[in-house]
C-alpha positions as CSV (number, residue, x, y, z in Angstrom):
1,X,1.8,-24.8,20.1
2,X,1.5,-28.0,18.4
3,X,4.0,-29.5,15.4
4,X,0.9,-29.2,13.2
5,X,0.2,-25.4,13.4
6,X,4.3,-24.3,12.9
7,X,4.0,-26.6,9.7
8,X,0.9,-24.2,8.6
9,X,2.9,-21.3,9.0
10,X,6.3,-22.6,7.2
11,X,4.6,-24.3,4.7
12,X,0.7,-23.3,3.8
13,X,1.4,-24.6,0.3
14,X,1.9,-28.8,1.5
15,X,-2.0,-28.7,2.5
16,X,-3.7,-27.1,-0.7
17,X,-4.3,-29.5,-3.8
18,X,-2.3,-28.8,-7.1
19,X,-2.9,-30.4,-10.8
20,X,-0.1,-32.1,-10.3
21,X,-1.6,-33.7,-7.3
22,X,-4.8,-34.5,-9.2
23,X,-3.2,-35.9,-12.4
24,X,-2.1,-39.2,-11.9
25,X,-5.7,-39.9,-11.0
26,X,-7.6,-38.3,-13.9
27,X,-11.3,-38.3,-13.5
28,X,-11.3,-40.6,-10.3
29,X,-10.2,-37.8,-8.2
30,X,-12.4,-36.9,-5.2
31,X,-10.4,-35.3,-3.3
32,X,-10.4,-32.4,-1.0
33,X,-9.2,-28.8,-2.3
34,X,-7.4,-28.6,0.7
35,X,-5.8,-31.3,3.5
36,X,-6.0,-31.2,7.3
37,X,-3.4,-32.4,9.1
38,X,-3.0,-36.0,9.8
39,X,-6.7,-36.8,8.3
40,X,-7.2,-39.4,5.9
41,X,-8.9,-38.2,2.9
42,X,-10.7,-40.4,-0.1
43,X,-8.6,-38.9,-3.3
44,X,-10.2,-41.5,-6.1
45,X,-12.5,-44.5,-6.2
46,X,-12.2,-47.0,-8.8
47,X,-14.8,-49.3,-9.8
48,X,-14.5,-52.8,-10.4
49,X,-14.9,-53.7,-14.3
50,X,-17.9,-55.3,-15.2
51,X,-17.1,-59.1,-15.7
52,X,-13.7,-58.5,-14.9
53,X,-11.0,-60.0,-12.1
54,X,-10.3,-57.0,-10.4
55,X,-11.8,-55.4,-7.5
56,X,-13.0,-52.0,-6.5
57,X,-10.6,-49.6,-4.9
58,X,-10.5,-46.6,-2.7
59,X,-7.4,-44.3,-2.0
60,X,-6.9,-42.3,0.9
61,X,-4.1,-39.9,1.1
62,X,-2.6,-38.4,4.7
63,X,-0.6,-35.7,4.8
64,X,1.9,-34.4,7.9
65,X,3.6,-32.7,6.1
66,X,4.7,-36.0,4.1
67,X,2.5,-37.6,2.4
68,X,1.1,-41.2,3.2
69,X,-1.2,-43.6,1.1
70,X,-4.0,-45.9,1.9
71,X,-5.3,-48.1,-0.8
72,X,-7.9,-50.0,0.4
73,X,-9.4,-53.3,-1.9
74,X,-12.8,-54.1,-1.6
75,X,-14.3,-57.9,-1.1
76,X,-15.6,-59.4,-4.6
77,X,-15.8,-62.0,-6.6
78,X,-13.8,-63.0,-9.9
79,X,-14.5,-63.4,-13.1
80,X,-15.0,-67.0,-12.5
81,X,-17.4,-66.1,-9.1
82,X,-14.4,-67.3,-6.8
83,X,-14.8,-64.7,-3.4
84,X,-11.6,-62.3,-3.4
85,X,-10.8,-61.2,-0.1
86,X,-10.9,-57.0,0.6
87,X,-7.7,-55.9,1.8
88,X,-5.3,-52.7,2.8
89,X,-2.4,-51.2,1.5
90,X,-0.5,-48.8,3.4
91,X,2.5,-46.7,3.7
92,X,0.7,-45.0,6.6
93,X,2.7,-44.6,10.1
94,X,0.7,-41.2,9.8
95,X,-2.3,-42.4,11.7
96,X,0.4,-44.1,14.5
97,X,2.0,-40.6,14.1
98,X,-1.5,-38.8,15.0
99,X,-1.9,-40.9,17.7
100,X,1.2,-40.7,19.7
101,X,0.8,-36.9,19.3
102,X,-2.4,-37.2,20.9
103,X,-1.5,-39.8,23.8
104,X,1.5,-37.2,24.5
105,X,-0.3,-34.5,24.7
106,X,-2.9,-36.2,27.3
107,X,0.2,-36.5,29.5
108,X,1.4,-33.1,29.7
């Protein structure tokens, strides 16, 4: 039996998608109804504004039971037409997580 499937029967609950889950991103959310274990999922995408400095954004949620957070920044350019570079935020051992389970696994 794997960690993943005593977690579904303990808690059902951590993989289904609340209001409060949805809420903090209003009508960017894209998310699933319901999570899979250790898969990333796209929850929101926010466009860049139109003349603006900022840059577009995905964010990707994880969840194992806790839950982990991938926001990742697209390449554009500024309002001046300088090139901003795309980079990742992440509070994600999850995906490490996944894989060790998966390499140990492969051993037994």
């Amino acid at each position: 039996m794997s960690d993943h499937s005593i977690i579904d029967d303990l808690f059902p609950e951590i993989w289904l998608v609340t209001a409060k889950n949805r809420a903090p991103f209003g009508d960017a959310w894209i998310g699933p109804e319901k999570f899979v274990y250790g898969t990333h999922f796209l929850v929101a995408r926010y466009s860049k504004s139109i003349g603006g400095d900022g840059q577009s954004v995905e964010v990707y949620e994880n969840r194992l039971p806790a839950r982990f957070w991938k926001i990742v920044v697209a390449e554009g350019f500024n309002s001046i037409g300088e090139l901003q570079p795309a980079w990742t935020l992440a509070t994600d051992l999850a995906e490490t997580r996944t894989q060790s389970l998966s390499r140990t696994s492969q051993r037994e």
